[in-house]
mmJSON file of the N, C-alpha and C atoms, coordinates in Angstrom:
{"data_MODEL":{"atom_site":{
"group_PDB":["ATOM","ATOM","ATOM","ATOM","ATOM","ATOM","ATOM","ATOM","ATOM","ATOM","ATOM","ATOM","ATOM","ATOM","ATOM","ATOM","ATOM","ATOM","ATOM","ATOM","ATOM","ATOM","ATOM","ATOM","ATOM","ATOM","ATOM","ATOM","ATOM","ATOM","ATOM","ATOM","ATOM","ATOM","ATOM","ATOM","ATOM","ATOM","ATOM","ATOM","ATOM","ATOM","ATOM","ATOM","ATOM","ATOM","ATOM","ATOM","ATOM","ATOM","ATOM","ATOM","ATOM","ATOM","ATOM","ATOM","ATOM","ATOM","ATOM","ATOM","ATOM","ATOM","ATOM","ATOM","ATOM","ATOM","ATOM","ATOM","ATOM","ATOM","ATOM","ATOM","ATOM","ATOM","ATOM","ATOM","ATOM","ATOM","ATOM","ATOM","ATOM","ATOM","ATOM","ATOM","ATOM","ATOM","ATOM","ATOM","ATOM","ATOM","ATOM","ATOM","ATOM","ATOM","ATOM","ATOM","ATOM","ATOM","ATOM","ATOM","ATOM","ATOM","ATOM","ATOM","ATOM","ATOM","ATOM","ATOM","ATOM","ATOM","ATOM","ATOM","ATOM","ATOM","ATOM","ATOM","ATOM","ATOM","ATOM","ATOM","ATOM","ATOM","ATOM","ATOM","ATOM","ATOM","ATOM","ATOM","ATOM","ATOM","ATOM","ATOM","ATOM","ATOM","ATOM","ATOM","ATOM","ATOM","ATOM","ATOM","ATOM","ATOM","ATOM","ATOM","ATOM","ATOM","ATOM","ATOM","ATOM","ATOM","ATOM","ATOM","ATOM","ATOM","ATOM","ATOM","ATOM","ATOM","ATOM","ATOM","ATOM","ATOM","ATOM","ATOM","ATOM","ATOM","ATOM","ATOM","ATOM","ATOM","ATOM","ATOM","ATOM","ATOM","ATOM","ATOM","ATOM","ATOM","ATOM","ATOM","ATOM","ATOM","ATOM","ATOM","ATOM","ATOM","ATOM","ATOM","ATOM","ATOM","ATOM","ATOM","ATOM","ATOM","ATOM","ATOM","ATOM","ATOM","ATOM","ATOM","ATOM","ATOM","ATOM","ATOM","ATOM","ATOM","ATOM","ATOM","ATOM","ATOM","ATOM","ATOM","ATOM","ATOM","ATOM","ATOM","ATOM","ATOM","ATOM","ATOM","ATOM","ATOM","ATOM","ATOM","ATOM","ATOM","ATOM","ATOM","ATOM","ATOM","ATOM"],
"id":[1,2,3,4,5,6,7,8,9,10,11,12,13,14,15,16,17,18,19,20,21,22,23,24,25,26,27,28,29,30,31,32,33,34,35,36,37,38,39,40,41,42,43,44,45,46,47,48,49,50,51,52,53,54,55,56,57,58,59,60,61,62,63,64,65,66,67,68,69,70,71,72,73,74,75,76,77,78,79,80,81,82,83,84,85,86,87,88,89,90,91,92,93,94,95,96,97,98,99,100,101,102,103,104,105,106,107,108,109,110,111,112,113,114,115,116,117,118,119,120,121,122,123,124,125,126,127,128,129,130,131,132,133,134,135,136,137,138,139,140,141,142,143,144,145,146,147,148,149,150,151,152,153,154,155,156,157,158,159,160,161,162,163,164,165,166,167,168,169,170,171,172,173,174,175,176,177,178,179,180,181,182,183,184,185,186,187,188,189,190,191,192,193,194,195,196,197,198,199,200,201,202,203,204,205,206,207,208,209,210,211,212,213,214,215,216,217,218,219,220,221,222,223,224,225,226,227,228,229,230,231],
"type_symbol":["N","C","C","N","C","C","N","C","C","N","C","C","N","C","C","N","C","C","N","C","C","N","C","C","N","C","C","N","C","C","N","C","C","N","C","C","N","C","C","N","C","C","N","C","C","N","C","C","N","C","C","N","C","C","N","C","C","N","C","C","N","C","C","N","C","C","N","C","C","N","C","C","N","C","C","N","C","C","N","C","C","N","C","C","N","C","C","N","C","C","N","C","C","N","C","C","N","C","C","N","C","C","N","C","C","N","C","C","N","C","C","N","C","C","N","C","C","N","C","C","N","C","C","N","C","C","N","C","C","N","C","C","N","C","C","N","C","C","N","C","C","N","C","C","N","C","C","N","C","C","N","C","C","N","C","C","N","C","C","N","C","C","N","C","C","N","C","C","N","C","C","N","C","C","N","C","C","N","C","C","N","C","C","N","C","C","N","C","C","N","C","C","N","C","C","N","C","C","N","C","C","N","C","C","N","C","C","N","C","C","N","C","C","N","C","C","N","C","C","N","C","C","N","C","C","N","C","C","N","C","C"],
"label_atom_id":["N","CA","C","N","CA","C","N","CA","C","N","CA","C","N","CA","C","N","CA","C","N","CA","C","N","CA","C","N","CA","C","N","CA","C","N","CA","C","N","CA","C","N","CA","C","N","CA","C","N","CA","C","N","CA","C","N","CA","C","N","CA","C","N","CA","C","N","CA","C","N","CA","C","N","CA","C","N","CA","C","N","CA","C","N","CA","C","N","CA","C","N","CA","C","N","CA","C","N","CA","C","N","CA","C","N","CA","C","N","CA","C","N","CA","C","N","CA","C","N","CA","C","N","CA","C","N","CA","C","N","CA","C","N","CA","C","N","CA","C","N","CA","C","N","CA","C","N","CA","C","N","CA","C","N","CA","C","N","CA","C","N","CA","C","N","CA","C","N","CA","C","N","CA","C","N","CA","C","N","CA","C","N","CA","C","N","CA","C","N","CA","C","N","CA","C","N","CA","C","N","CA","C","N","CA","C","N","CA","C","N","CA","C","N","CA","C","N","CA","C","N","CA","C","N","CA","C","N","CA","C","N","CA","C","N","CA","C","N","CA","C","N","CA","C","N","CA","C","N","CA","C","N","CA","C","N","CA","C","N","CA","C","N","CA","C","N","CA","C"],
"label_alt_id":[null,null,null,null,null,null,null,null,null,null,null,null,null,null,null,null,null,null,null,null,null,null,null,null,null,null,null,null,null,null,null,null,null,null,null,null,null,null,null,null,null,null,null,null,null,null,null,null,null,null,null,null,null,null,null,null,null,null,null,null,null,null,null,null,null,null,null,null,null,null,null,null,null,null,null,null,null,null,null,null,null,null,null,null,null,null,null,null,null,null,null,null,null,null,null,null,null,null,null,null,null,null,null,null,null,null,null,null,null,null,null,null,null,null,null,null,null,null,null,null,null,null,null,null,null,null,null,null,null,null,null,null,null,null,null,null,null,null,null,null,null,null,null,null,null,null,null,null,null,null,null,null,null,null,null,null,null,null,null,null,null,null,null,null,null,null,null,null,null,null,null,null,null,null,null,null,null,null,null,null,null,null,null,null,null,null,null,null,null,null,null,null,null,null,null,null,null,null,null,null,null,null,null,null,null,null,null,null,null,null,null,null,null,null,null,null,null,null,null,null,null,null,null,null,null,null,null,null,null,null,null],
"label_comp_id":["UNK","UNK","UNK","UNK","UNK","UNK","UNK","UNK","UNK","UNK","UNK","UNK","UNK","UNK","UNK","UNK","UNK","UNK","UNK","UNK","UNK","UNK","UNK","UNK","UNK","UNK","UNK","UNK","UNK","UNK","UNK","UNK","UNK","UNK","UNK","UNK","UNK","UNK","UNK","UNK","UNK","UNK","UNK","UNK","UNK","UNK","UNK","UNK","UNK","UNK","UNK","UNK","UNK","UNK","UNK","UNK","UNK","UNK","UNK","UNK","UNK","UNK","UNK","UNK","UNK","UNK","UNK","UNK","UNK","UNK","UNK","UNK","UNK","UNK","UNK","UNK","UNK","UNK","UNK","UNK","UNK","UNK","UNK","UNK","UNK","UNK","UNK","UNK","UNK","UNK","UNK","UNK","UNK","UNK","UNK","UNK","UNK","UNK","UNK","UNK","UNK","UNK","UNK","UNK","UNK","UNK","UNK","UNK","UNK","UNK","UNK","UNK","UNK","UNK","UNK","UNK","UNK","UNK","UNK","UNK","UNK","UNK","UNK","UNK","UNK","UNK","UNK","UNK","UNK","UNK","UNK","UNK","UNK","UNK","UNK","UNK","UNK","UNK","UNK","UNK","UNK","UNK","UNK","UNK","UNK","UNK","UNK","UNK","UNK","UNK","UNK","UNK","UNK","UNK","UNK","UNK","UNK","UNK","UNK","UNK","UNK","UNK","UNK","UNK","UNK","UNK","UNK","UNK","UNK","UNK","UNK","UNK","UNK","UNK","UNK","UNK","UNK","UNK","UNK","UNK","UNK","UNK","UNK","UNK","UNK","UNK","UNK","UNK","UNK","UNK","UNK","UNK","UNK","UNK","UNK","UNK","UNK","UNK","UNK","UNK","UNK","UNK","UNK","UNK","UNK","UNK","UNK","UNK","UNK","UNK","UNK","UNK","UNK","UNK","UNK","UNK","UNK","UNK","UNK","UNK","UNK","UNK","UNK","UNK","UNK","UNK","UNK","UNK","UNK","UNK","UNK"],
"label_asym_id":["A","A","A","A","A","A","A","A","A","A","A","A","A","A","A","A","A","A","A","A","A","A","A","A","A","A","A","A","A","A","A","A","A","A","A","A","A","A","A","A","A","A","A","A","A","A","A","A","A","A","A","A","A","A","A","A","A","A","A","A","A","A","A","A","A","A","A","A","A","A","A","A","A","A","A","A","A","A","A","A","A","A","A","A","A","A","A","A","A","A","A","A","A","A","A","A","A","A","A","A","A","A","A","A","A","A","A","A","A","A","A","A","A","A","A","A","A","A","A","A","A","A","A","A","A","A","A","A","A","A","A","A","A","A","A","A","A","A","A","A","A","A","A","A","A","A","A","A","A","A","A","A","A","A","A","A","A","A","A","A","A","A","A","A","A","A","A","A","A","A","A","A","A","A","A","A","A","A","A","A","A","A","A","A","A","A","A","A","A","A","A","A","A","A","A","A","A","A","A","A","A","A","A","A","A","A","A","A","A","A","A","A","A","A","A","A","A","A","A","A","A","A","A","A","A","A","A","A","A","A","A"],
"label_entity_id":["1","1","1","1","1","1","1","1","1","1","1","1","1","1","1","1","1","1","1","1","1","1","1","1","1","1","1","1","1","1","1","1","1","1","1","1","1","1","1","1","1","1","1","1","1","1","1","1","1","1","1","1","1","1","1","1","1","1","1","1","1","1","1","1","1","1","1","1","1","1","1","1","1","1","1","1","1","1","1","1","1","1","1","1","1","1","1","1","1","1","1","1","1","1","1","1","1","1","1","1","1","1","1","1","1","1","1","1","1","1","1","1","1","1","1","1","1","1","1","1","1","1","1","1","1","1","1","1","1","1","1","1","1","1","1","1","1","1","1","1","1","1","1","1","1","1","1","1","1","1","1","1","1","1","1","1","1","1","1","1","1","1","1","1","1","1","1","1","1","1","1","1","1","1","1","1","1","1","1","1","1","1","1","1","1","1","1","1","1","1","1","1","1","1","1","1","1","1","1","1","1","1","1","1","1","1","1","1","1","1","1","1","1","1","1","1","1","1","1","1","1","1","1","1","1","1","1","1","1","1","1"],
"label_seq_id":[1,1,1,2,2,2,3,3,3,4,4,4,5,5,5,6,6,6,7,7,7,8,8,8,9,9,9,10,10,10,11,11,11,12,12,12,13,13,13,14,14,14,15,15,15,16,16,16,17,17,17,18,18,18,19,19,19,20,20,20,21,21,21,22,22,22,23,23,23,24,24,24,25,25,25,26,26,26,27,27,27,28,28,28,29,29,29,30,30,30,31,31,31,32,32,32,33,33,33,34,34,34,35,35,35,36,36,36,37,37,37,38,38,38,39,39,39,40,40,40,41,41,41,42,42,42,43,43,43,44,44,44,45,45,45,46,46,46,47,47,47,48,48,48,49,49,49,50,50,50,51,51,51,52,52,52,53,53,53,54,54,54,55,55,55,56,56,56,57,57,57,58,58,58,59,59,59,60,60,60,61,61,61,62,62,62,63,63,63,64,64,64,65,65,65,66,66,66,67,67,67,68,68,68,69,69,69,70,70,70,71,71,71,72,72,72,73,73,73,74,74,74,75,75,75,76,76,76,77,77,77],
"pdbx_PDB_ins_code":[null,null,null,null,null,null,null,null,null,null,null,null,null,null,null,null,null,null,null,null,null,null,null,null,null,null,null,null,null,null,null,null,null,null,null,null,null,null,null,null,null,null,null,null,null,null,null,null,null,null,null,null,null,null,null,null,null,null,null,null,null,null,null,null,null,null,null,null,null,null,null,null,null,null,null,null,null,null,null,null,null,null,null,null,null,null,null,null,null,null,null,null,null,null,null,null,null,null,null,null,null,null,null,null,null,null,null,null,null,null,null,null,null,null,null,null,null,null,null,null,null,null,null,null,null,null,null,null,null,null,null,null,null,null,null,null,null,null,null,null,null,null,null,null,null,null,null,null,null,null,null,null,null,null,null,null,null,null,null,null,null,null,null,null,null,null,null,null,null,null,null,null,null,null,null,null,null,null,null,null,null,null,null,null,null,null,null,null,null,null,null,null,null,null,null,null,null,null,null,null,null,null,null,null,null,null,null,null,null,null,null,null,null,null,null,null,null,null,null,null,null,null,null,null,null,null,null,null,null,null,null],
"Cartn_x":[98.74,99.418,98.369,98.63,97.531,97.95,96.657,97.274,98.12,98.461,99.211,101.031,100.974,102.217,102.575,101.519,101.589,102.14,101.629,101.854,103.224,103.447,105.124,106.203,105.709,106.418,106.574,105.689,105.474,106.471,105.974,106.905,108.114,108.771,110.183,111.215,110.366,111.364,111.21,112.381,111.961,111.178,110.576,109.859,110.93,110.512,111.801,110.551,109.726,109.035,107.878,106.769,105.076,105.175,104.533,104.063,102.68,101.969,100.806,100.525,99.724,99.575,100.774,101.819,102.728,103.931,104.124,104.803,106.36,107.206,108.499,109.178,109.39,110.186,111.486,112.513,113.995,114.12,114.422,115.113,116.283,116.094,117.734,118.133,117.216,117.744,117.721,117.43,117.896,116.932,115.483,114.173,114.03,114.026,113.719,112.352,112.485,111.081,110.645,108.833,107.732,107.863,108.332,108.181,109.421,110.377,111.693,112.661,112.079,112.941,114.206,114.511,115.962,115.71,116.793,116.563,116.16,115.577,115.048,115.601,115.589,116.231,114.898,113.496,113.304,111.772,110.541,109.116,108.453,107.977,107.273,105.987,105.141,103.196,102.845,101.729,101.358,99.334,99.303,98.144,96.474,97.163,96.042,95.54,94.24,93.744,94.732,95.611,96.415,97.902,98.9,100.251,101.397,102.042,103.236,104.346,105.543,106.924,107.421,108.745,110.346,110.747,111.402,113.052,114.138,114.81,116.045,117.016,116.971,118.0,117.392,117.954,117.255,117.301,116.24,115.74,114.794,114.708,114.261,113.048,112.132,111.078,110.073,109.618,108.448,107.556,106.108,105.231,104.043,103.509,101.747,101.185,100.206,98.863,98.756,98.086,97.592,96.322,95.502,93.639,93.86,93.519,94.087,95.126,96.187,96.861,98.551,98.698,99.985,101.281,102.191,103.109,104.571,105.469,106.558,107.603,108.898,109.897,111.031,111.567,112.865,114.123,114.827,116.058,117.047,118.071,118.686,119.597,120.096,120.805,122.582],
"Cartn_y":[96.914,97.888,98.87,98.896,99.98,100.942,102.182,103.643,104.696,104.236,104.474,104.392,103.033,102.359,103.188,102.946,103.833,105.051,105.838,107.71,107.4,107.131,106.93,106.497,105.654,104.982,106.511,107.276,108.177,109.2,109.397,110.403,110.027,108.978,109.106,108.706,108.351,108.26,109.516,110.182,110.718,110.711,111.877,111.48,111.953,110.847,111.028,111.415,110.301,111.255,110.563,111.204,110.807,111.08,109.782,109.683,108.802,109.306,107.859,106.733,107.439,106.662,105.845,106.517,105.678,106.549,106.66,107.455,106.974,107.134,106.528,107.145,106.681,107.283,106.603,107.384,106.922,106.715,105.449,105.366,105.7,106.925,107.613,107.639,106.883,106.391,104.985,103.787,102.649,102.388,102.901,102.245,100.832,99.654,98.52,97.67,96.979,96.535,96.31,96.272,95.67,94.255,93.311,92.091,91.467,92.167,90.853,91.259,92.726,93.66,94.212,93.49,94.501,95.39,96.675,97.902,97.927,98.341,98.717,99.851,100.176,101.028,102.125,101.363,102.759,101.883,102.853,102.202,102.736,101.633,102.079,101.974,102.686,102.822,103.204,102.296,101.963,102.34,103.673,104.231,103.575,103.395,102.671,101.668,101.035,99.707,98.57,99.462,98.799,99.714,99.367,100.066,99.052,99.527,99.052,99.221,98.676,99.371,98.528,99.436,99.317,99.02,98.163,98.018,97.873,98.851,98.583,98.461,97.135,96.596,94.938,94.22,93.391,93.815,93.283,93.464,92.887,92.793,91.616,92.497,92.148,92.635,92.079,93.123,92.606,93.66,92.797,93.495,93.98,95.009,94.7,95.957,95.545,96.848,98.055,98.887,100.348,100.421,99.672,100.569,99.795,100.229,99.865,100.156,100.747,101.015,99.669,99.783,98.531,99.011,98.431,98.832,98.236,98.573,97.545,97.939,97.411,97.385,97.021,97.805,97.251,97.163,95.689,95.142,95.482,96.323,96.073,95.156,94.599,93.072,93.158],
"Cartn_z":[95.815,96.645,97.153,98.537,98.898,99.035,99.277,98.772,99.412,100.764,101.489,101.058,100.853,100.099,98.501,98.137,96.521,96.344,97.552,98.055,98.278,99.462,99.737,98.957,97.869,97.278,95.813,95.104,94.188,94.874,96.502,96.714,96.891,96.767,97.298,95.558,94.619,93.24,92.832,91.69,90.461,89.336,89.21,87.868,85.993,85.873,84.837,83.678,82.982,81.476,81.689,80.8,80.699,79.457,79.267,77.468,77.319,76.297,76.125,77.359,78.45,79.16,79.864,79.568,80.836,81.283,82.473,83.352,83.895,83.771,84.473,85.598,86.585,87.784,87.467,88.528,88.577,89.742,90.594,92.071,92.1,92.483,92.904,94.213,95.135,96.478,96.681,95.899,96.46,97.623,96.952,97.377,97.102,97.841,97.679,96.861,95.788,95.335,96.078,96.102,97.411,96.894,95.338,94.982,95.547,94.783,95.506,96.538,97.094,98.228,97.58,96.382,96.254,95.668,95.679,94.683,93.937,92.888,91.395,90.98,89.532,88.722,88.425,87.836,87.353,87.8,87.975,88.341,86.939,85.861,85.345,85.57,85.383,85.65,84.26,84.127,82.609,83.682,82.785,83.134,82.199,81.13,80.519,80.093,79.796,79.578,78.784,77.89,76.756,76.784,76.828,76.964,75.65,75.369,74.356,74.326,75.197,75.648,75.104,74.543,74.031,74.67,75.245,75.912,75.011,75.06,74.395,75.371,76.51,77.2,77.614,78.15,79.115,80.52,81.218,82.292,82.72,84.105,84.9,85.617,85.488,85.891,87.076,88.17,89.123,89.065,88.966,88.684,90.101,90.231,91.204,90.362,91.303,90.548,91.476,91.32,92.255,91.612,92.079,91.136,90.257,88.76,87.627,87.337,87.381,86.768,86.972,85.911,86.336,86.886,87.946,88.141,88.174,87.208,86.459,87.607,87.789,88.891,87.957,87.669,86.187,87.331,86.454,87.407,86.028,86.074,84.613,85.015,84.204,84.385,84.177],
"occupancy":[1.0,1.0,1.0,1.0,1.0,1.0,1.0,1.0,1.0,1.0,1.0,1.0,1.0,1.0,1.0,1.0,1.0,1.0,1.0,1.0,1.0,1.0,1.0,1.0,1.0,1.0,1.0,1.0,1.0,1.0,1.0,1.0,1.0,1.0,1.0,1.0,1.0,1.0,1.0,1.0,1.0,1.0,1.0,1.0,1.0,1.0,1.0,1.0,1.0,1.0,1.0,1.0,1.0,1.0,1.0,1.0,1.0,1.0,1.0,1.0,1.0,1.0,1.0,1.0,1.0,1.0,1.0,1.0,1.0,1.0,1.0,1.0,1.0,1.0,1.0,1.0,1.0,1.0,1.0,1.0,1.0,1.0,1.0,1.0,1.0,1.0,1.0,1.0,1.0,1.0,1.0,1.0,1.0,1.0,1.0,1.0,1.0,1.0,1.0,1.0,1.0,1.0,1.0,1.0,1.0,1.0,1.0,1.0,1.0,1.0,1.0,1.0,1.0,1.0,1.0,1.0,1.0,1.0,1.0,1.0,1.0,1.0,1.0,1.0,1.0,1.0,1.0,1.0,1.0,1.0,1.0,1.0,1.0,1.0,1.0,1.0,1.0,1.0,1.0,1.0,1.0,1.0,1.0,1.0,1.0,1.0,1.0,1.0,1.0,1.0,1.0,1.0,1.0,1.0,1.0,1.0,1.0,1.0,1.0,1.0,1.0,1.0,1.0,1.0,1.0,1.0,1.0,1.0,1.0,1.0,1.0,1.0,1.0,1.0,1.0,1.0,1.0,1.0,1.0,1.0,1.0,1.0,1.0,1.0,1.0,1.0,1.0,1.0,1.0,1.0,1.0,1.0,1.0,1.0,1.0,1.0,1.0,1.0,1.0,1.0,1.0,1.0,1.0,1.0,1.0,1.0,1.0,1.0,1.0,1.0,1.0,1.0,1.0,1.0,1.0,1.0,1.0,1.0,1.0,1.0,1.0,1.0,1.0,1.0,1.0,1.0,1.0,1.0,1.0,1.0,1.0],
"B_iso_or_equiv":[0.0,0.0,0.0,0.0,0.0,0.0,0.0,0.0,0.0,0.0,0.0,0.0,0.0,0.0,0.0,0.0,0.0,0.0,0.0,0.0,0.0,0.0,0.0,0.0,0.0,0.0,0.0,0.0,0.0,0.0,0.0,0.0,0.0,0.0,0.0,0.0,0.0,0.0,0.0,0.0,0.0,0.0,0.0,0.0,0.0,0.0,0.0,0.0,0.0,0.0,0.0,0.0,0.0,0.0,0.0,0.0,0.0,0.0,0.0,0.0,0.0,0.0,0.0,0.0,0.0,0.0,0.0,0.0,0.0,0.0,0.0,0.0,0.0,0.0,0.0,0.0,0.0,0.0,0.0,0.0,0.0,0.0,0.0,0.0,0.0,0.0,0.0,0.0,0.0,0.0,0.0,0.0,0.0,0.0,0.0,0.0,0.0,0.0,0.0,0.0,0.0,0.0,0.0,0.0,0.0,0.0,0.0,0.0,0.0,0.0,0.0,0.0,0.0,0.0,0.0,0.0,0.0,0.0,0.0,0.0,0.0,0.0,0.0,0.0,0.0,0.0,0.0,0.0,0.0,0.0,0.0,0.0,0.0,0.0,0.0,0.0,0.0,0.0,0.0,0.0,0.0,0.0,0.0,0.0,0.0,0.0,0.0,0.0,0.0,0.0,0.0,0.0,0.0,0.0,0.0,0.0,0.0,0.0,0.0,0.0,0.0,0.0,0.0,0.0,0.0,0.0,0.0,0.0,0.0,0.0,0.0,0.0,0.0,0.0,0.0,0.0,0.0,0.0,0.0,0.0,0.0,0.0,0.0,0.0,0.0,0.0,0.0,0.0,0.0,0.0,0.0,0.0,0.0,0.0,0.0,0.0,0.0,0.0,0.0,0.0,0.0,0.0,0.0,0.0,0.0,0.0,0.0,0.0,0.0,0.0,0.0,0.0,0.0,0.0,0.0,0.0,0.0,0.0,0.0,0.0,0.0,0.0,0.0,0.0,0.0,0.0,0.0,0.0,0.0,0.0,0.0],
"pdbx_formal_charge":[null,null,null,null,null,null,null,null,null,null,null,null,null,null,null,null,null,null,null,null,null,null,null,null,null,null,null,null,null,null,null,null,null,null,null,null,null,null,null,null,null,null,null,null,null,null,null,null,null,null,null,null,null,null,null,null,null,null,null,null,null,null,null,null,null,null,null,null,null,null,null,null,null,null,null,null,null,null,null,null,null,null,null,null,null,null,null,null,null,null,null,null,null,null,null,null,null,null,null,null,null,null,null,null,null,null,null,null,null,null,null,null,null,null,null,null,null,null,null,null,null,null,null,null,null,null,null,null,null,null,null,null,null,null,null,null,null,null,null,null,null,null,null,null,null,null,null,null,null,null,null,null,null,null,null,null,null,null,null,null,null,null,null,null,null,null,null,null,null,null,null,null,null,null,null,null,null,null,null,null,null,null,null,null,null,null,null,null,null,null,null,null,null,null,null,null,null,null,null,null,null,null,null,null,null,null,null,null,null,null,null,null,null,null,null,null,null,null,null,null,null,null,null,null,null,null,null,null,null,null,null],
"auth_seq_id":[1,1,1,2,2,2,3,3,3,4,4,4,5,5,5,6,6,6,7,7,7,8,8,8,9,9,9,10,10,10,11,11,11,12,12,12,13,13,13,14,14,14,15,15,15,16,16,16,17,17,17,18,18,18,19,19,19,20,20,20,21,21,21,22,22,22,23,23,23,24,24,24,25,25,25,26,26,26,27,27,27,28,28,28,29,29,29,30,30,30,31,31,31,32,32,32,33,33,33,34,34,34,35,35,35,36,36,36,37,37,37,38,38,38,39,39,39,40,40,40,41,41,41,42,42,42,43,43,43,44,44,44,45,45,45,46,46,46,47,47,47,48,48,48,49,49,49,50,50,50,51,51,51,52,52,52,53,53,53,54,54,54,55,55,55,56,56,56,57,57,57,58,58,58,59,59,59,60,60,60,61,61,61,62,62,62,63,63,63,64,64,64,65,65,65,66,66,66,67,67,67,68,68,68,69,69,69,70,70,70,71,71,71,72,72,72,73,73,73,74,74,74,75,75,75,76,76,76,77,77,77],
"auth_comp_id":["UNK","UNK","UNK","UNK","UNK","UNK","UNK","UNK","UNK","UNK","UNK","UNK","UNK","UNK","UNK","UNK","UNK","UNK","UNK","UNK","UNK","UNK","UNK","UNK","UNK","UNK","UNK","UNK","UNK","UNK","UNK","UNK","UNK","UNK","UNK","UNK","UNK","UNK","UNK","UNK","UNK","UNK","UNK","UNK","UNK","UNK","UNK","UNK","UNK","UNK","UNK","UNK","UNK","UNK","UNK","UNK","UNK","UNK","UNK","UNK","UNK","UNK","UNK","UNK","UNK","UNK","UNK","UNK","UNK","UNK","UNK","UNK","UNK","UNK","UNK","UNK","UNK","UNK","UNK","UNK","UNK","UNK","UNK","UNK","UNK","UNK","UNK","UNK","UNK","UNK","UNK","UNK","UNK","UNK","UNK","UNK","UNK","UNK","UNK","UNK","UNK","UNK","UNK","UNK","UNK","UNK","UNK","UNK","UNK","UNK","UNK","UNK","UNK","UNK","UNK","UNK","UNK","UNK","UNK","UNK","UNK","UNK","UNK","UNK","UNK","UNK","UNK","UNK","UNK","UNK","UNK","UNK","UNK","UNK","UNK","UNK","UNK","UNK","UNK","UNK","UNK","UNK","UNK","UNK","UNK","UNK","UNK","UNK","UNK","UNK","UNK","UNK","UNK","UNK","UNK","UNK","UNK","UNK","UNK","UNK","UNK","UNK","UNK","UNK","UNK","UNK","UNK","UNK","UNK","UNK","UNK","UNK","UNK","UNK","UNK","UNK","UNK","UNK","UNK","UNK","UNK","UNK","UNK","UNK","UNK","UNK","UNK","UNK","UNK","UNK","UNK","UNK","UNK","UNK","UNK","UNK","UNK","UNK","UNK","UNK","UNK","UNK","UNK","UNK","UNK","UNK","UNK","UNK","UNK","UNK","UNK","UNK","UNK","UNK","UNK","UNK","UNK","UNK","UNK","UNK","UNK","UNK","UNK","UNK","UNK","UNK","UNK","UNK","UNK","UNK","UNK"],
"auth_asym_id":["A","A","A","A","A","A","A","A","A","A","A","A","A","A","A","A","A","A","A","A","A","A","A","A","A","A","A","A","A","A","A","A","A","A","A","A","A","A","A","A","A","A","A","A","A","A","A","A","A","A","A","A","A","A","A","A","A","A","A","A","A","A","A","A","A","A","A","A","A","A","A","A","A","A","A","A","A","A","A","A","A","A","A","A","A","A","A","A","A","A","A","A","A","A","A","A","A","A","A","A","A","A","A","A","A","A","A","A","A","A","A","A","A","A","A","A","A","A","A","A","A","A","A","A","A","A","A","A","A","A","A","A","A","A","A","A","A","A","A","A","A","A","A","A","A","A","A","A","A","A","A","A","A","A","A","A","A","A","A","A","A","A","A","A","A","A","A","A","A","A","A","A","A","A","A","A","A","A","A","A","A","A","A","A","A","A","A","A","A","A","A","A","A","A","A","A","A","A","A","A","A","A","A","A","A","A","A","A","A","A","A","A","A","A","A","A","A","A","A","A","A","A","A","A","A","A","A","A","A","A","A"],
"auth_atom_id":["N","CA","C","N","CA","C","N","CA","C","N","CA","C","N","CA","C","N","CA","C","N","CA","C","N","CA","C","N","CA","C","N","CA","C","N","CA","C","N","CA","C","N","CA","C","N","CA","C","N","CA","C","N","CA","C","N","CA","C","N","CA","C","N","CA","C","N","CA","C","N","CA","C","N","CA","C","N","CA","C","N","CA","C","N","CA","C","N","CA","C","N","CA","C","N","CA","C","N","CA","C","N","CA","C","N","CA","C","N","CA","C","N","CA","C","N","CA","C","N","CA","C","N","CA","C","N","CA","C","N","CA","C","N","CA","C","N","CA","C","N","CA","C","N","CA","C","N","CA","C","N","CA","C","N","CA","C","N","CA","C","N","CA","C","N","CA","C","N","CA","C","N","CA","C","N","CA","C","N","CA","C","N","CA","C","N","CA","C","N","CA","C","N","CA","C","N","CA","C","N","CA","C","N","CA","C","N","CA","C","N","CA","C","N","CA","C","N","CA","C","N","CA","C","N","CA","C","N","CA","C","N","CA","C","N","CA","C","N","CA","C","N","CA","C","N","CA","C","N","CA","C","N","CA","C","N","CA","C","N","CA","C","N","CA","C","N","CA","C"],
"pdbx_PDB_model_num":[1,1,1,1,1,1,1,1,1,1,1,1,1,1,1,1,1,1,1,1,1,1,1,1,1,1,1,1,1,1,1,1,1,1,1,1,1,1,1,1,1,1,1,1,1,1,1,1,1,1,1,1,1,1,1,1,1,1,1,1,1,1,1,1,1,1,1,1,1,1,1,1,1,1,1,1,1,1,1,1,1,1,1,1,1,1,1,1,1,1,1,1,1,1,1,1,1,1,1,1,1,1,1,1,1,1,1,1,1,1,1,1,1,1,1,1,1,1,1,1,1,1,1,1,1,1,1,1,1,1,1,1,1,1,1,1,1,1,1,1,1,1,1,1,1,1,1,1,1,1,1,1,1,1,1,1,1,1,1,1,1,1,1,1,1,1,1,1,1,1,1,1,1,1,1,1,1,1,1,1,1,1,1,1,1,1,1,1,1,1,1,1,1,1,1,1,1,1,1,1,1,1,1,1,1,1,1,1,1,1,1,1,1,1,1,1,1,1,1,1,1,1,1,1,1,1,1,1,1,1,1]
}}}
């Protein structure tokens, strides 16, 4: 994702919490994934070399990068 896309995309979710290297937004407008175009629920960004997430749901996931940093696209199911 280039950094153009990245900016627009940071500015238009919520930021919901930052913990240990990883950050969560909330789409509270029914921003479309850049992977499968449909909405997404929440963008997670996993800031560091090594990250370790809970899900306590299922969910369908699309992934890309920004730089290093990883960028998750949660579908809850």
């Amino acid at each position: 994702m280039d950094d153009a896309a990245y900016d627009d995309l940071i500015s238009s979710v919520t930021p919901h919490e930052s913990s240990g290297g990883v950050t969560t937004y909330r789409n509270t407008v029914s921003i479309a994934c850049p992977a499968c175009e449909k909405p997404f629920d929440d963008l997670v960004v996993c800031e560091e070399e090594y990250n370790s997430l809970e899900l306590s749901m299922l969910l369908d996931l699309c992934v890309t990068t920004h730089d290093d940093d990883v960028l998750l696209f949660t579908h809850k199911k």
